[in-house]
Each structure stands twice: as C-alpha cells, then as structure tokens.
PANU-178832 format. One record per atom (N, C-alpha, C): residue in three letters; x, y, z. Coordinates in steps of 0.02 Angstrom, whole numbers, plus 50000, padded with zeros to 5 digits. Layout:
AlaXYZ...
***
This chain:
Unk564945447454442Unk564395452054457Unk564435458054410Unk563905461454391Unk563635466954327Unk563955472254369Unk564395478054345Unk564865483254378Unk564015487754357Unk563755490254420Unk563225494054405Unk563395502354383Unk563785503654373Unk564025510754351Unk564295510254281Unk564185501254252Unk564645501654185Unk564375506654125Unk563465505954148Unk563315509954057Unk563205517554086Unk563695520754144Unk563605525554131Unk564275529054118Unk564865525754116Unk565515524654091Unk565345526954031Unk565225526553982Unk565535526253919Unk565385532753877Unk565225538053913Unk564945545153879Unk565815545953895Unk565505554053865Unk566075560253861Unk566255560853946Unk565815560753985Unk565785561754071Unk565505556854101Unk565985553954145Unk565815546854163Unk565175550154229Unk564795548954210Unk564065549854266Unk564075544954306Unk564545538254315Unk564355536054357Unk564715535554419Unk564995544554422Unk565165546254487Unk564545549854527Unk564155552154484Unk563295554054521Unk563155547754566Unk563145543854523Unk562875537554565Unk563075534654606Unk563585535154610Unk564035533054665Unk564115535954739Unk564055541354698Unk563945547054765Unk563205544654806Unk562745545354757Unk562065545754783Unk561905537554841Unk562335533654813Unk562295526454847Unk562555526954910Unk563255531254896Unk563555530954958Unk563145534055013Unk562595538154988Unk562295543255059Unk561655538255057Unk561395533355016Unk561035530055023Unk561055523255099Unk561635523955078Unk561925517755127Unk562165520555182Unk562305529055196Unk562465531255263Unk561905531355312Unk561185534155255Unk560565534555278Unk560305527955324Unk560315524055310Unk560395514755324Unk560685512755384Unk561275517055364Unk561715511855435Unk561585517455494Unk561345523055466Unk561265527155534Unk560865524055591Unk560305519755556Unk559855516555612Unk560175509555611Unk560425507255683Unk560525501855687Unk560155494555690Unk560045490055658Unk559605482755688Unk559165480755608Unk558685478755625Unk558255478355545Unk557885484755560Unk557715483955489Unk557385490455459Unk556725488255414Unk556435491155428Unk555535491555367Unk555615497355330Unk555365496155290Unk555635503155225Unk555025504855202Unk554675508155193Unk553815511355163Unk553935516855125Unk553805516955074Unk554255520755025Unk553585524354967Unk553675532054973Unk553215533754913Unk553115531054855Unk552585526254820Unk552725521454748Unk553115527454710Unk553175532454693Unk553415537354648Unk554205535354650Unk554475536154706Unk555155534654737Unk555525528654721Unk555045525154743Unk555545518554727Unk555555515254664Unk555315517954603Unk555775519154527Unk556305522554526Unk556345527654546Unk556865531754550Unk557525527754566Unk557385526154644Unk557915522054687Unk558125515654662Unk557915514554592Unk558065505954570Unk558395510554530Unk558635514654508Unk559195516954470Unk559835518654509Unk559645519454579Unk560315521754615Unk560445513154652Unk560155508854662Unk560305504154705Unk559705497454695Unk560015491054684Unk559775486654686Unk559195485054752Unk558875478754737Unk558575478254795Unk559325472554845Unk559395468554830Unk560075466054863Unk560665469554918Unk560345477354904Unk560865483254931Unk560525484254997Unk559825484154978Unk559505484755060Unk559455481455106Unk559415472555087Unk559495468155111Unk560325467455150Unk560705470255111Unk561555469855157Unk561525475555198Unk561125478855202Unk560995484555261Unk560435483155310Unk560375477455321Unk559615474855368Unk558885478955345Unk558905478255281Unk558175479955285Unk557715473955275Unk557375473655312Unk556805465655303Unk556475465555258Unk556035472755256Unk555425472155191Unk555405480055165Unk555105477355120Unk554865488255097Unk554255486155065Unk553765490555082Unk553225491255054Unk553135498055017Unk552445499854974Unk552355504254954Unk551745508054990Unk551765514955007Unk551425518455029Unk550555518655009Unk550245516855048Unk549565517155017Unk549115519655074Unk548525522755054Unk548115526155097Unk547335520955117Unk547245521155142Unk546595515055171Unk546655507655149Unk547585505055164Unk547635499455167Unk547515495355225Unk547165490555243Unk546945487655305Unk547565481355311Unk548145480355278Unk548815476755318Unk549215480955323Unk549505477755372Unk550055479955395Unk550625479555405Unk551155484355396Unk551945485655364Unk552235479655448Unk552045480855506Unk552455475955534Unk552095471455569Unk552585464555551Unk551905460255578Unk551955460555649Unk551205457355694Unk551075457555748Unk551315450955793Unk551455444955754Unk551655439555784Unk552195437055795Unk552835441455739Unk553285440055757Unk553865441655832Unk554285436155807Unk554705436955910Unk555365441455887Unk555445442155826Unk555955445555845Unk555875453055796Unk555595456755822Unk555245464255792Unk555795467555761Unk555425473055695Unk556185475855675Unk556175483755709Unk556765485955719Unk556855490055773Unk556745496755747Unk556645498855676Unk556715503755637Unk556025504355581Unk555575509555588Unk555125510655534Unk555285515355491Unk555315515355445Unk555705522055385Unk555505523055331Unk554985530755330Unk554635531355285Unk555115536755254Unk555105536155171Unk555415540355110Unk554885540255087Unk554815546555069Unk554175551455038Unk554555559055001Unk554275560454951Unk554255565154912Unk553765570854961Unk554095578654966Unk553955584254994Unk553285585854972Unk552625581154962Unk552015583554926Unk551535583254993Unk551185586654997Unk550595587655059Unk550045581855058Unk549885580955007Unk549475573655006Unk549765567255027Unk550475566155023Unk550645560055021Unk550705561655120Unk550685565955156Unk550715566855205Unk550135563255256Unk549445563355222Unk548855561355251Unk549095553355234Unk549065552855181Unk549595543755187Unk550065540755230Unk550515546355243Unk551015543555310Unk550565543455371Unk550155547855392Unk549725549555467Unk549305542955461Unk549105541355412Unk548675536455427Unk549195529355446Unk549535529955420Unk549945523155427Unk550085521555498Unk550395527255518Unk550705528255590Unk550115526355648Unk549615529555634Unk548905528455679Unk548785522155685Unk548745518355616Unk548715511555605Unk549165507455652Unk549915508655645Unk550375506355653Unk550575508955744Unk550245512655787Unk550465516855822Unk550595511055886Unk549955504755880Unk549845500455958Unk550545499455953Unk550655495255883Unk551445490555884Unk552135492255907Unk552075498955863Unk552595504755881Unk552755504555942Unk552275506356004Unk552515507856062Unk552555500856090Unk552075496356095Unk552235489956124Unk552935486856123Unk553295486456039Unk553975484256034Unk554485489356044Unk554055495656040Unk554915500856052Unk555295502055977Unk554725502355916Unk555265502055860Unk554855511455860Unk555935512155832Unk555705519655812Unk555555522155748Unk555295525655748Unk554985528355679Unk555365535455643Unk555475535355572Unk555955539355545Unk555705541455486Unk555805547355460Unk555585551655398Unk555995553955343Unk556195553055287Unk556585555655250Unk556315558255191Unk556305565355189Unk555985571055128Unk556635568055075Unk556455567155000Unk556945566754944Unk556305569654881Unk556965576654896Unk557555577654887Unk557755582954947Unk557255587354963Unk557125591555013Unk556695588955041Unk556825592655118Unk556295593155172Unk555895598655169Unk555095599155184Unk554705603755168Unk554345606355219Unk554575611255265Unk554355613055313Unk553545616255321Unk553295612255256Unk552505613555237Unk552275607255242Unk552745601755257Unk552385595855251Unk552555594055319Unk552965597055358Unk553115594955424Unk552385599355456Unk552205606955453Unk551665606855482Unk551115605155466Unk550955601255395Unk550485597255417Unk550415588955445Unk550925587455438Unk551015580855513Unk551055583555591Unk551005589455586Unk550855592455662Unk550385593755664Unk549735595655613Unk549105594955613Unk548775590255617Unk549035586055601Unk548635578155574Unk548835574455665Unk549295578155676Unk549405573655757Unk549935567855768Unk550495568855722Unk550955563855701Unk551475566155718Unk551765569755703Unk552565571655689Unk552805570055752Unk552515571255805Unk552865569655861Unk552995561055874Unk552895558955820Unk552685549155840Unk553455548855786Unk553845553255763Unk554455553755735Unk555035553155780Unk555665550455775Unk556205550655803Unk556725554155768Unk556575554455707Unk557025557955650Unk556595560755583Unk556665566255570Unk556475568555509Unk556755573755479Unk557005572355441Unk557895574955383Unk557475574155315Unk558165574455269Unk558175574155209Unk558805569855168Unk558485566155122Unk559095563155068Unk559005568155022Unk559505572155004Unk559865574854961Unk559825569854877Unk559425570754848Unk559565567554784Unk559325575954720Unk559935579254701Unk559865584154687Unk559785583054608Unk560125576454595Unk560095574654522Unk560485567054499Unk559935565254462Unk560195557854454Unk560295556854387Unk560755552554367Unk561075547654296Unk560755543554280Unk560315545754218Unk559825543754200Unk560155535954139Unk560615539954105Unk561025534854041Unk561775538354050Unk562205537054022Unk562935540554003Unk562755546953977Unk562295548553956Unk562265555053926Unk561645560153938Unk561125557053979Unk560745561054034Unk560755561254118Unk560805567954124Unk560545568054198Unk559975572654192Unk559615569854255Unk559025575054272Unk558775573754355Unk558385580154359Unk558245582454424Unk557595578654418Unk557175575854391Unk556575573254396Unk556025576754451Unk556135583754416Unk555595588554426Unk555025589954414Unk554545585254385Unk554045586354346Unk553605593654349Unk553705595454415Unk553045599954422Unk553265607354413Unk553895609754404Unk554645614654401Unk554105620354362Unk553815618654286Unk553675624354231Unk553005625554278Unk552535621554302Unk552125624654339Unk552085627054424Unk552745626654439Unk552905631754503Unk553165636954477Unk553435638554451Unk553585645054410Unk553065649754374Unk552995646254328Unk552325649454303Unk551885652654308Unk551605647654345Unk550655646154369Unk550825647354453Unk551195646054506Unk551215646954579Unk551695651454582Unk552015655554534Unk552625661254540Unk553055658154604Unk553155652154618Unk553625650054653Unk554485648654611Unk554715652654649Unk555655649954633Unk555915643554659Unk555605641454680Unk556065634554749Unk556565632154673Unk556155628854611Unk556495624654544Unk557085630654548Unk557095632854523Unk557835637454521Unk558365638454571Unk558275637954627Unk558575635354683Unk558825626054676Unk558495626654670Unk558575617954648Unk558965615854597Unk558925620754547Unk559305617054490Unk560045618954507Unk560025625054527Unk560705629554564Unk560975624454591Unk560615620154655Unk561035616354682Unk561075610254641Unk560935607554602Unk561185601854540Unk561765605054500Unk561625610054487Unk562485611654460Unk562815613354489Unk563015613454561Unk563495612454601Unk563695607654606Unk563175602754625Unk563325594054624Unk563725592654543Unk563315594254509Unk563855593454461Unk564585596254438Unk564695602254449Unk565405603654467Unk565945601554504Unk565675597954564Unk565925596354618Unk566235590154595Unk566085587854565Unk566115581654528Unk566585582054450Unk566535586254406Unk566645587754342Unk567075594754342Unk567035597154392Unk567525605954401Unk567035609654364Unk567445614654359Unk566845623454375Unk566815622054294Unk566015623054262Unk566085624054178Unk566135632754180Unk566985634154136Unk566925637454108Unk566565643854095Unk566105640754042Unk565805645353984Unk564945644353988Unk564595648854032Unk563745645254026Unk563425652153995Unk563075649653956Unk562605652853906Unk561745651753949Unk561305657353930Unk560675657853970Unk560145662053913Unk559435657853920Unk558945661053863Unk558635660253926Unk557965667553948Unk557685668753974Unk557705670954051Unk557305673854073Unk557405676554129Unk557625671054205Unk557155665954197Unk557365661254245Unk558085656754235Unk558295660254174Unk559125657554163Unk559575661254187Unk559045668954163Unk559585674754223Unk559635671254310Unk559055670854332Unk559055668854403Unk559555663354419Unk559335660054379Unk559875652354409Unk560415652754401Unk560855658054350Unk561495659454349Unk561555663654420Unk561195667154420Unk561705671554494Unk561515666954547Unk560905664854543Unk561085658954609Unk561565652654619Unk561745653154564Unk562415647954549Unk563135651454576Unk563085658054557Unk563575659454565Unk563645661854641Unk563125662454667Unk563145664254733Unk563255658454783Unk562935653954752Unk563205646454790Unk563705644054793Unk564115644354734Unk564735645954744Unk565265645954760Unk565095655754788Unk565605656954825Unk565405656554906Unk564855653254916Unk564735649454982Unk564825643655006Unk565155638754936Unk565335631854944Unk566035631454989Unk565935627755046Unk566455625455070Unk567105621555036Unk566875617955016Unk567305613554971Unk567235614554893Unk567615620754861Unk567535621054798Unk567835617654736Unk567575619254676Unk567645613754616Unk568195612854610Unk568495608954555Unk569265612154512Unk569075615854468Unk569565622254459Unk569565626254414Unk569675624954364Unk570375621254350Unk570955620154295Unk570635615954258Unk570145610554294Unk570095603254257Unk569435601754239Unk569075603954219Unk568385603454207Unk568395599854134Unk567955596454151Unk567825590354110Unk566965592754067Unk566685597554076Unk566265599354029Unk566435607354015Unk566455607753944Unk566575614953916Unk566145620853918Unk565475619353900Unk564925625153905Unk564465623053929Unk564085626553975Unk563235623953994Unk562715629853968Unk562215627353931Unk561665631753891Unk561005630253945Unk560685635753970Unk559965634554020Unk559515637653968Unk559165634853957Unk558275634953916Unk558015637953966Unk557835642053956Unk556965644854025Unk556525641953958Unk555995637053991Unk555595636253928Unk555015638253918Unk554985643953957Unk554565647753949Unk554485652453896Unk555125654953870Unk555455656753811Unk555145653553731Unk554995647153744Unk554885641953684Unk554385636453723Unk553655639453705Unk553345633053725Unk552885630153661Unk553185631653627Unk553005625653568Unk553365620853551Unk553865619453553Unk554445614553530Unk554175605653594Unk553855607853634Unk553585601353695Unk552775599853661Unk552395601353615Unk552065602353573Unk552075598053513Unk552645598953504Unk552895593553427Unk552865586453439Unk552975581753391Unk552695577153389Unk553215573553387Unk553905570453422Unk554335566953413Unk554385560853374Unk554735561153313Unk554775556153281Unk555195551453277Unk555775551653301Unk556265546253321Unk556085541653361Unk556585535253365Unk556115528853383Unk556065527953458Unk556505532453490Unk556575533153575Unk555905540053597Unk555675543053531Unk555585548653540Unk554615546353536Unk554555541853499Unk553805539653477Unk553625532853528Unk554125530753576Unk554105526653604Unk553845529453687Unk554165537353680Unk553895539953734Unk553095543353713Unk553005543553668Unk552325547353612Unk551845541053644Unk551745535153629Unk551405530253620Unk551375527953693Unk551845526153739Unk551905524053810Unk551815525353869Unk552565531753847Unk552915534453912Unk553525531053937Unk553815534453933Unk554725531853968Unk554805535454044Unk554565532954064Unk554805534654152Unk555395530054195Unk555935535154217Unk556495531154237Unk556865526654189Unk556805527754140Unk557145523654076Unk556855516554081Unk556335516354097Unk555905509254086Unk555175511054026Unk554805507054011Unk554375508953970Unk553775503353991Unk553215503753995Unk552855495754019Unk552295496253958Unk552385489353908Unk551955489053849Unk551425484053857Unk551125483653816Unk550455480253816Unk550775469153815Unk550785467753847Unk550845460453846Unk550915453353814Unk550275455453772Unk550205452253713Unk550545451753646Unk550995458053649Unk551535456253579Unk552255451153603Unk552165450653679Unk552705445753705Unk552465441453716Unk552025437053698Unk551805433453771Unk552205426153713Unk552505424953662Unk552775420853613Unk553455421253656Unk553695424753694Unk554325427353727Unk554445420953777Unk553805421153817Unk553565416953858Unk553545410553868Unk553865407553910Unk553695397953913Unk553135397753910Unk552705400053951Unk551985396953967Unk551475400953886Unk551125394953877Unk550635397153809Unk550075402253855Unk549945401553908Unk549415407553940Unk549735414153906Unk549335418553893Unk549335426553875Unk549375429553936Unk550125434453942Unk550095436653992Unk549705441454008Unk549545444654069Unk549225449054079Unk549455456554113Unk550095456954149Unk550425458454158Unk550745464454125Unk551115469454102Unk551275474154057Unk552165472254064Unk552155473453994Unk552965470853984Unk553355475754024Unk553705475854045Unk554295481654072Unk555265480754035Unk555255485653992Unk555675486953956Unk556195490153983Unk556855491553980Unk557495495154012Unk557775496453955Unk557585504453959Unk557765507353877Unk558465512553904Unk558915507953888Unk559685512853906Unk560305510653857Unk560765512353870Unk561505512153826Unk561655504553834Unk561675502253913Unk561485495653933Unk561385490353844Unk561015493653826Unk560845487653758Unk561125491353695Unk561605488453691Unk561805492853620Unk561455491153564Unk560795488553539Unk560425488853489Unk560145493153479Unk559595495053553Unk559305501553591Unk559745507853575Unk560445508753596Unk560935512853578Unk561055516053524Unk561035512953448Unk561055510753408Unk560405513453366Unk559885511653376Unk559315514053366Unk559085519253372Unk559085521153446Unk558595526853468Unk558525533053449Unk558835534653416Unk559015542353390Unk558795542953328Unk558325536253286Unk558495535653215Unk557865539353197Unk557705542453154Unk556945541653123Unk556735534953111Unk555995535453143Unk555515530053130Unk555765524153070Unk555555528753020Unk555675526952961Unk556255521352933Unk556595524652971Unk557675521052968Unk557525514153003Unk557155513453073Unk557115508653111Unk557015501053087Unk556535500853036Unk556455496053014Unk557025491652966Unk557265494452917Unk557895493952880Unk558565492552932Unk558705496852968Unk559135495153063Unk558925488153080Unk558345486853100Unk558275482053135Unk558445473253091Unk558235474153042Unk558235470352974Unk559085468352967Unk559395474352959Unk560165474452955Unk560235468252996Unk560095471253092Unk560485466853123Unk560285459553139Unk559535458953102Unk559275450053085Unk559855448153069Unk559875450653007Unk560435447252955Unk561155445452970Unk561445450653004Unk562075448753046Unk561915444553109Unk561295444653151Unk561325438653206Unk561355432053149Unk560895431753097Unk560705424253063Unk561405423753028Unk561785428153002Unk562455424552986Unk563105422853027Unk562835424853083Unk563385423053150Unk563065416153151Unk562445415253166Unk562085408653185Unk562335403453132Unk562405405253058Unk562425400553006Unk563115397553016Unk563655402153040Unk564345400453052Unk564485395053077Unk564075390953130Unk564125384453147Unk564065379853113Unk563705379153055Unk563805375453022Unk564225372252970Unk564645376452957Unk565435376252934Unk565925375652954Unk566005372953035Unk566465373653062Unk566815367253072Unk567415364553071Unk567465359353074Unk568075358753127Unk568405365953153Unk569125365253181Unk568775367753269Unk568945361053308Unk568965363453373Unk568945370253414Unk569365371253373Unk569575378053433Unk569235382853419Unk568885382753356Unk568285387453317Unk567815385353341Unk567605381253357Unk566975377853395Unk566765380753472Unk567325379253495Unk567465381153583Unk567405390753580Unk567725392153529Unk567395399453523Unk566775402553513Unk566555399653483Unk565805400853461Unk565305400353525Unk565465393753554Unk565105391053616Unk565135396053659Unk565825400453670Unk565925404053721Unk565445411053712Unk565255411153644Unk564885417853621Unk564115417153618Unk563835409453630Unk563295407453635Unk562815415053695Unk563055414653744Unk562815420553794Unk562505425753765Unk563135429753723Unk563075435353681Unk562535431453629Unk562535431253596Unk562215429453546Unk561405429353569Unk561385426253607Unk560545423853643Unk560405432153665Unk560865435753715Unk560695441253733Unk560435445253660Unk560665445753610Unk560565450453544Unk560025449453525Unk559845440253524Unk559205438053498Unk558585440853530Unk558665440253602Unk558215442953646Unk557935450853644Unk558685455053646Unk558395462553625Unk558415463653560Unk558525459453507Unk558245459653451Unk557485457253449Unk557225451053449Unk556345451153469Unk556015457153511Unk556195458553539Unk555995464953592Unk555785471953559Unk556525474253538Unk556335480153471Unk556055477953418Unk555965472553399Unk555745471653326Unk554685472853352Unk554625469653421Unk553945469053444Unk553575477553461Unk554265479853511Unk553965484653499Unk553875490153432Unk554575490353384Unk554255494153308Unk553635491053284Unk553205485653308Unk552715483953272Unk552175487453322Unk552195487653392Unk551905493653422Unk551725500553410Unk552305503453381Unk552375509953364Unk552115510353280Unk552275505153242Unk551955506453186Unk551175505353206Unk551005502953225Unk550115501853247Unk550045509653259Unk550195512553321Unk549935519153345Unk550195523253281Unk550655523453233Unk550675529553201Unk550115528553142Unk549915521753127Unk549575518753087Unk548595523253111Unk548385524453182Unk547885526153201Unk547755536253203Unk547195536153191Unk546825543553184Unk547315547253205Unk547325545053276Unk547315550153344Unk548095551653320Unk548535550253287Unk549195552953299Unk549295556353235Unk548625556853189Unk548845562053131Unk548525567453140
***
C-alpha cells in the first residue's frame, strides 16, 4: 500500500505531520457518531479533504455514501426504501451564508425521513464555526433539526513537501474591502499549529501593518497555549509575513515558469489541474474522444513534475527532450541483453519505466498546451 505522507517526507520539514494530525481529528470526527453515516459535503470541501484522506478512509469508518451539496436538487441523500437506514446525516460546509440556504433546503427535503427513521442530523463548520451562519439556520427554521453543530479545525493543510496553506481565498478582501481581522486571527492560529509541530521559530521578520497584527497575536496566543512548543528544537529558522497589501503588483505579473503558466492557462486548485481532453484522448483505450476534462496531480509525488516545475518555459522543452532520451535508452537496453539475471532486472523495473512513460506523455501534452496559449493574443 502507497505510505500517503511519503511525498510530503522529503522537504527540509517533514509536513506530513500536518497531515497526520488533520486525519487523526478527521477520524475522531467519524467515530464520534456511532452506526453508518451519509456524508453531504460542500463541493468546495471535498477537494480539499482528498488531500487529507482517501475515499477508502470513510468507508472503514461506516460511511455509506457522500454526496455533494446542491440547492434545488429533487433526489435524495437517503434512500426511502431501504430496511436498514443509516443512523447519522453529516453535513461539512464552509462558514459562508449562502451555502446555508443549501443546507435548509436539504433538511426540509430530507425532514419526513429524518424523523420517521430517527437518524440524527450533524453540522461541521471547516475550519471555523460562524456564529453568523448559525443565526441564519435559525432564520431559515433549521438549526433546531441539528443534534450537533461544532467545528473541524483544519487551520492549515500540506499542500507538497514544501507548501502549506490556509486556503483562504477571500483573506486580501476581508481585510481590505470588509476591514475585517478574522484572516489574521486565523493565520495566528496556523502558526501555532505549526510550531506545535516544528517548535517556536526563532527569528520572524514582518512587512506591513497586518504583519504587525499577526505577530502580536501570535505572540499572545502563545502565551495562552496550554501545551507549548519546543524551544530548543525548532526545525524552521526564520518566518517572513508579506501583508500584501504592501506590494500589489507582483500578483499582476505574468508567471513564466512551467508550474507557474500552468496555473496562467488553467488553474491549479488543490494541486490538481483539469485540461482540455482532447490532447489525451491517444492516452486512452477507447478511439471515442473523451469528453470529460483530464485531471492532473501536479506534486513532488512525480519527480519529472519535480524536476520541471520551477524551470522557465523556455528550459521545459529541452528538459523534457533530455528525459525522452534517457527513457528510449533504458528501453533500448533490452536489446543487448543476453545474461539472465540482467533480464530479471530489467523486468523488475518494467513498473517504473511505464510509470515515467506515462508522466512523460502527460507533460510533454500538456507543454504543447501551454505553448498554444502563450502562442495566442490574449497572453501578450
């Protein structure tokens, strides 16, 4: 079995004690409700959660099904005919007020079954709970149709060996534009989580005013932590905070590296990327053209990807070319071989080999992607 913490092993700071952590409260969350479980899950969320936990993980915790949250869907999350009902409904939702009129409706939908079988119904805010979204499920006429409504704690997740992030999107415009602090509070508590984990850094450096803030709220957290860092042993040396409010031209620029034009042309969300179909569909057994959008897993995971991503555009092509040439002279090696035990080796590397070929076609399809878009108007 694939050690799911392996590609985040191999940095300077093994991150895949984040993850580990985050699974473990994943799976406390789980067993808290006893029997099967239905899982209805904000679509936003459950990208996220395929980075902390397989689907196989929910299944060894009785979950039956998970659906995705939708608003004027006419099926329904539990069926009506079955004899043996699951005892647990459990919605994960992101702290946003809209996705709230989505849960109320569900529940309404869902309300005959609910009481007929006796299954209870449960709420989990991630990352926080938002006591703005709890009164409006007291408006809408719901909250009370709750047995539980908490929070999973996901303060920051391991993105590769060498990113984490809070997957804040909306942070520069609560600050900004709603003069809200909550993001600075937030990030405060991500670098606790990360200390807690890595010991106290040292030495932190701060540009801008909201770097002033998040330092004293760091430091005030603190010395309120029950269970504090190690001092002695800290495993990262300096932390630098950007307020980027400071510099808002540099998010402006036009990234030219090949991880960097891949997010230019796409979008990299959750370290996946989903491309247009048709430059794979040769990938494919079936001669039909798929229709479908490729879905890519752009991480350390592939050391070609690894290897690549950082390069200028430009470099990529000559890179990729390189490692033709070393797969086709590994490949040619068989044909010279005449001593057994050289044979039985090779065979054993067959795996590897096919894997290279595979994310070799892959990058080579998508640089022909990315040369197209830099090739058009719109990106000069």
């Amino acid at each position: 079995m694939n050690d799911p913490f392996a590609s985040l092993s191999t940095g300077s700071v093994n991150f895949g004690y984040i993850k580990e952590d985050a699974r473990k409260e994943l799976m406390k969350l789980l067993d808290k409700h006893d029997g099967c479980k239905i899982l209805v899950w904000d679509g936003v969320l459950i990208e996220r959660f395929s980075l902390i936990a397989e689907y196989s993980l929910f299944k060894e915790h009785n979950a039956k099904s998970m659906h995705y949250l939708q608003k004027s869907s006419s099926s329904h999350f539990i069926p009506t005919s079955t004899s043996d009902p699951p005892a647990h409904l459990i919605f994960i939702t992101r702290p946003i007020l809209s996705v709230m009129d989505k849960i109320a409706e569900c529940v309404r939908k869902e309300e005959r079954v609910i009481k007929n079988k006796g299954i209870e119904c449960h709420l989990y805010f991630v990352p926080w709970k938002s006591f703005l979204c709890i009164q409006k499920l007291e408006e809408l006429g719901v909250y009370g149709s709750f047995n539980t409504v908490d929070e999973y704690r996901l303060d920051i997740m391991a993105l590769d060996s060498d990113i984490l992030s809070m997957e804040y999107n909306s942070a520069f415009a609560d600050l900004n534009l709603d003069d809200d602090n909550s993001p600075l509070f937030h990030a405060a508590r991500a670098l606790i989580t990360i200390q807690r984990h890595y010991g106290v850094i040292p030495t932190i450096y701060g540009k801008g005013r909201h770097s002033k803030k998040t330092c004293s709220l760091l430091q005030k957290m603190m010395v309120d932590e029950e269970e504090q860092a190690d001092d002695d042993h800290s495993q990262i040396d300096r932390l630098l905070i950007l307020d980027r409010s400071t510099d808002l031209l540099t998010p402006m620029l036009t990234q030219l590296t090949y991880e960097g034009l891949i997010d230019e042309a796409f979008g990299i969300n959750n370290t996946t990327v989903l491309l247009p179909p048709e430059k794979f569909s040769n990938q494919s057994k079936s001669d039909e053209i798929p229709t479908e959008k490729k879905k890519v897993l752009l991480t350390s995971r592939d050391p070609l990807y690894s290897r690549v991503r950082d390069c200028n555009f430009n470099a990529v092509g000559f890179r990729l070319k390189t490692e033709t040439a070393v797969l086709n002279s590994k490949m040619e090696e068989r044909h010279n071989m005449q001593d057994l035990k050289l044979m039985r080796q090779f065979v054993s590397k067959i795996p590897q080999i096919n894997q290279v070929k595979a994310s070799l076609a892959t990058h080579l399809n998508i640089a022909e992607l990315i040369k197209e878009y830099t090739g058009t108007e719109d990106f000069f």
